[in-house]
C-alpha positions in Angstrom: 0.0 0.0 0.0 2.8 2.3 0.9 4.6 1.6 -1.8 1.7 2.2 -4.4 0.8 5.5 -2.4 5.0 6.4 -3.2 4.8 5.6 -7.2 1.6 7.6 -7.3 3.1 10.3 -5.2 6.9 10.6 -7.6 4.6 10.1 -10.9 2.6 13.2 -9.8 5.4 15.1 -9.2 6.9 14.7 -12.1 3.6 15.1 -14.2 3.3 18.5 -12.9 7.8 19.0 -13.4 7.2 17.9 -16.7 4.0 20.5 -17.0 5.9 23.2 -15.4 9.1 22.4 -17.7 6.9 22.5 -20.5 5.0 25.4 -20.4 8.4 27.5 -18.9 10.0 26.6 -22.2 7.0 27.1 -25.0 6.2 30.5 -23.1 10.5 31.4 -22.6 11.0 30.8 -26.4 11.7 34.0 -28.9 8.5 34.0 -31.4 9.3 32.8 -35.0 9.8 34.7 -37.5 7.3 34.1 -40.0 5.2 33.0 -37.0 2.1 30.3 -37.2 -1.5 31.0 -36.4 -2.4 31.4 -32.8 -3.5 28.4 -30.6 -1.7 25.6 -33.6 -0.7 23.1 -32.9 2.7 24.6 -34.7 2.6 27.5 -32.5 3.5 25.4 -29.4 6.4 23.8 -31.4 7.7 27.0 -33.1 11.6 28.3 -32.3 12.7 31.4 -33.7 15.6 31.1 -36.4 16.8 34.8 -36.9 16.3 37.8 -34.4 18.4 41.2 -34.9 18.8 43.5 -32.2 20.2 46.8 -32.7 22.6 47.8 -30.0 22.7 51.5 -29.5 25.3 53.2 -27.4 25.1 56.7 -26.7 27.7 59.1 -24.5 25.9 60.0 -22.1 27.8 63.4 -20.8 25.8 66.7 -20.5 25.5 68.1 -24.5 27.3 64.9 -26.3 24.4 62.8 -26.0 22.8 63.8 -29.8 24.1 61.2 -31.7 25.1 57.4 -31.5 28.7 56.8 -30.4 28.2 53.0 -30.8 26.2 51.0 -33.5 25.7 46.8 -33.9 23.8 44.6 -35.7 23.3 41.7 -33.3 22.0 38.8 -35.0 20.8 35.4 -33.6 20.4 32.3 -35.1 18.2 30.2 -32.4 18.5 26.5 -34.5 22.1 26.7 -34.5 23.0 28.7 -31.1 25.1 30.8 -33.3 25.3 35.2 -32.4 27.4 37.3 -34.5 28.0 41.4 -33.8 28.4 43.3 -37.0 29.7 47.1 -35.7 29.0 49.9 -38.3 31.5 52.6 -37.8 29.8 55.6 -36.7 31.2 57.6 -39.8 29.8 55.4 -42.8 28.2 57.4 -44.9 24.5 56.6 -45.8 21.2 58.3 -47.0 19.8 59.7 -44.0 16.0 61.1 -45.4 16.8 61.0 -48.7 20.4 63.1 -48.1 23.6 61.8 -47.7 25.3 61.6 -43.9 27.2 59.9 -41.3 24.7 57.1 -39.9 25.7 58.7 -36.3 23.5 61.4 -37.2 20.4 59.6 -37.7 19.8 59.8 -33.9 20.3 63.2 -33.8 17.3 63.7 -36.4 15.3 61.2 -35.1 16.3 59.0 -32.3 16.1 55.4 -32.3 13.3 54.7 -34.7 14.7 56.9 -37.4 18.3 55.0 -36.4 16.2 51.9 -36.8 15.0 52.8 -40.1 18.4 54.0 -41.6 20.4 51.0 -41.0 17.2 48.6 -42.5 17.0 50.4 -45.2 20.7 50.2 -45.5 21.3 46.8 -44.4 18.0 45.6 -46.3 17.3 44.3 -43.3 14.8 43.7 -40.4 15.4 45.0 -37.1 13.0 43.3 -34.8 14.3 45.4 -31.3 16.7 47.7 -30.1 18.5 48.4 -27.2 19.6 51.8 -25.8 22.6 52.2 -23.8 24.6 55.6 -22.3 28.2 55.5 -20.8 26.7 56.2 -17.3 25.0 52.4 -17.7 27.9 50.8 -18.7 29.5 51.9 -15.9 26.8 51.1 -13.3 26.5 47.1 -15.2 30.5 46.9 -15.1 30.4 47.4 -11.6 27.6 45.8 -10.5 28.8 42.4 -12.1 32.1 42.9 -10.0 34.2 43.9 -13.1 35.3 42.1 -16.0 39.4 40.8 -16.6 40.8 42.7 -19.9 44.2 42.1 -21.6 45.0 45.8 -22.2 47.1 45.7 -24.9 49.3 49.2 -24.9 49.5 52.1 -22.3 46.1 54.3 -22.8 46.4 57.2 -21.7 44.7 60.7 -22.4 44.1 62.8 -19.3 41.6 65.0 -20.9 39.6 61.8 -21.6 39.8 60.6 -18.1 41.7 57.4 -19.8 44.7 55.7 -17.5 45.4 52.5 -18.5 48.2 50.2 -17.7 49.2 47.1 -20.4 48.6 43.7 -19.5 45.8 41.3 -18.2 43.9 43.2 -15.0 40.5 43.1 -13.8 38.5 46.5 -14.6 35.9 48.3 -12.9 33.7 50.6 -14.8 35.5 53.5 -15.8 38.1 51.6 -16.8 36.0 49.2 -18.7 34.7 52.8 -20.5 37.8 54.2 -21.0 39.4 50.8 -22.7 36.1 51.2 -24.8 36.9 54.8 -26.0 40.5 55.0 -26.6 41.5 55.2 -30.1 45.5 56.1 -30.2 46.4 52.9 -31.7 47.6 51.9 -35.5 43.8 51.0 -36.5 42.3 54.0 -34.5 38.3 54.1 -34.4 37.9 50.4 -36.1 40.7 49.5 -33.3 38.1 51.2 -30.8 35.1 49.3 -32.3 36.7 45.9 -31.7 37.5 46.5 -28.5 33.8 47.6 -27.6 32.5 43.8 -29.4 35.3 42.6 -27.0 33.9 44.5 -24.2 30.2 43.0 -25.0 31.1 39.6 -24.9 33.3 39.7 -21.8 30.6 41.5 -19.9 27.8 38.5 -21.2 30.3 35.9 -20.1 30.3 37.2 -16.6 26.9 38.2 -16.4 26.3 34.6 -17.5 28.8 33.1 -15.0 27.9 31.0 -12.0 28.3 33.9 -9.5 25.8 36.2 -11.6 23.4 34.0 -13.4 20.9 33.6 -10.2 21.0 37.2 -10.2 20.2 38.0 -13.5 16.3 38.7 -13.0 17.4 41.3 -10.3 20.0 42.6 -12.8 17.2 43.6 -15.5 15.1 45.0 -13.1 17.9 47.3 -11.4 18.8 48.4 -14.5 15.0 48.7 -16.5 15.4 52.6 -16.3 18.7 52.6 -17.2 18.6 50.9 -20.7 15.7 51.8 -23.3 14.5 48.9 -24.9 11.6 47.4 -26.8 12.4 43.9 -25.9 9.8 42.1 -23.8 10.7 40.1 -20.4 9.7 36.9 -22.5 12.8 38.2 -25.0 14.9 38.9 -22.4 14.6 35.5 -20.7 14.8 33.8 -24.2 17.7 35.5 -25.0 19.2 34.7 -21.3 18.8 30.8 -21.9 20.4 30.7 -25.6 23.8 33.4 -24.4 25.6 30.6 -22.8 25.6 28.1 -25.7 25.9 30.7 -28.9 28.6 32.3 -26.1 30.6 28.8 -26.5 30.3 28.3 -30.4 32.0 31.6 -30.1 30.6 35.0 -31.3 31.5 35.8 -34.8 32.5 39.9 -34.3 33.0 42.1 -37.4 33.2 45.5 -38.8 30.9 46.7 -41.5 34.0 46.6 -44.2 34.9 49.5 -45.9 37.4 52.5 -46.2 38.0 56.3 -45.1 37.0 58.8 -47.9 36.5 62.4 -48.5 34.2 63.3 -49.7 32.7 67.2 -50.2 35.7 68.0 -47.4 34.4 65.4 -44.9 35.8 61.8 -43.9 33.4 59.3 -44.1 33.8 55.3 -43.9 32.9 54.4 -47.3 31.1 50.9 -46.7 32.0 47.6 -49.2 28.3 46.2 -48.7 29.6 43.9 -51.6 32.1 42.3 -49.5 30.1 42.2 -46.6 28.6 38.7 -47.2 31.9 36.9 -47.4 32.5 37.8 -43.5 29.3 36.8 -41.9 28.0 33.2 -40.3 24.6 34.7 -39.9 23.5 36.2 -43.2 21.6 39.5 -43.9 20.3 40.4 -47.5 22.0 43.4 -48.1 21.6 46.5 -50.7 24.7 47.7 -53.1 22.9 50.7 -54.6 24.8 53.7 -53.7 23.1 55.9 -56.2 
């Protein structure tokens, strides 16, 4: 009898596990992209295959904060747990309402949305969120994760900058962590300080991700809610959460829109390849060559 009472007992539990499991992971899963009608029996088994955020960063001192220090493309592929980061230098030169500008200027004009719109239309893309972030936030994250371990590879230092760096491997807290993301005296200058911001974003997942931050990481996007403007739902975030660690191991493919500097009408711009573009990325995007 007691024994029969015990089976009955463990198979109800994990009935109701299996329930919980189940309805955690349909409910914690991104939507699809082309998605299926609601209540099929194909919507409960749908994953989503590409999802491209839109990373914004923005300097956030008093009368700098007009246009977009920092853009990437982040693209997921949820069937293969792949991620990829493609930075477009804030000087490439794109049609910004019909005229011709830096794409940093686009949130001057019109903030995010017209941002948004510029780089699809660009990109020939769809941007399904974005995500918002000022130097005052990266600071607050940096810290509040207990810092992340850098190999810094020269001395940085420009005092007017608030930059003081020493070379080698050293654990950074947040304004060192800003000002490793800012510095651009080396050989390969602005792209040099692009790659070391996609360095900056994967080093900062990775410890968010680690053992000693994960069961914090609710508490971490609710601390920080007002701090980053985003159109990404809690559902996303989670979703997102729960595919980082594996597309974080397949490693995150990190490039820079290619291109070269040009003047043009007396002003530099990075004149983008879009044509070799293609060739560089694991997670494809249809992109546009007319530059008429």
């Amino acid at each position: 009898m007691l024994k029969s009472k015990l089976i009955k007992i463990f198979l109800a539990t994990a009935l109701v596990i299996s329930v919980c499991y189940l309805a955690y992971d349909i409910y914690f899963r991104l939507p699809a992209e082309n998605p299926p009608p609601a209540g099929s029996k194909e919507e409960q088994k749908s994953e989503f295959d590409k999802f491209d955020v839109l990373i914004l960063g923005l300097d956030g001192r008093a009368g700098i904060n007009n246009r977009a220090d920092t853009i990437i493309l982040a693209s997921l592929d949820g069937k293969k747990n792949e991620a990829q980061l493609l930075s477009i230098p804030r000087d490439t030169r794109v049609k910004i309402k019909g005229g011709w500008d830096k794409i940093n200027a686009a949130y001057a004009y019109g903030g995010v949305e017209l941002t948004r719109q510029t780089l699809a239309e660009f990109l020939n893309v769809g941007i399904d969120r974005y995500i918002v972030v000022d130097f005052d936030a990266l600071v607050k994250l940096v810290d509040e994760v207990g810092g992340i371990e850098v190999d810094v590879p020269i001395r940085m230092h420009v005092p007017l900058e608030g930059i003081d760096l020493q070379p080698g491997k050293q654990l950074l807290n947040g304004e060192q962590v800003l000002a490793y993301s800012r510095f651009r005296g080396t050989i390969e200058s602005d792209i040099g300080r692009i790659k070391r911001q996609q360095e900056v974003i994967q080093l900062l997942a990775q410890k968010m991700l680690s053992a000693q931050n994960l069961a914090r990481l609710p508490q971490l996007i609710s601390d920080f809610k007002d701090e980053v403007k985003t159109d990404l739902t809690v559902r996303e975030m989670v979703a997102l959460a729960r595919l980082a660690p594996d597309a974080l191991g397949n490693g995150i493919n990190a490039q820079v829109l290619p291109g070269s500097n040009k003047k043009i009408d007396g002003i530099w711009y990075w004149e983008p390849d879009l044509n070799a573009l293609a060739n560089i990325l694991t997670i494809p995007i249809a992109t546009t060559v007319a530059r008429s």
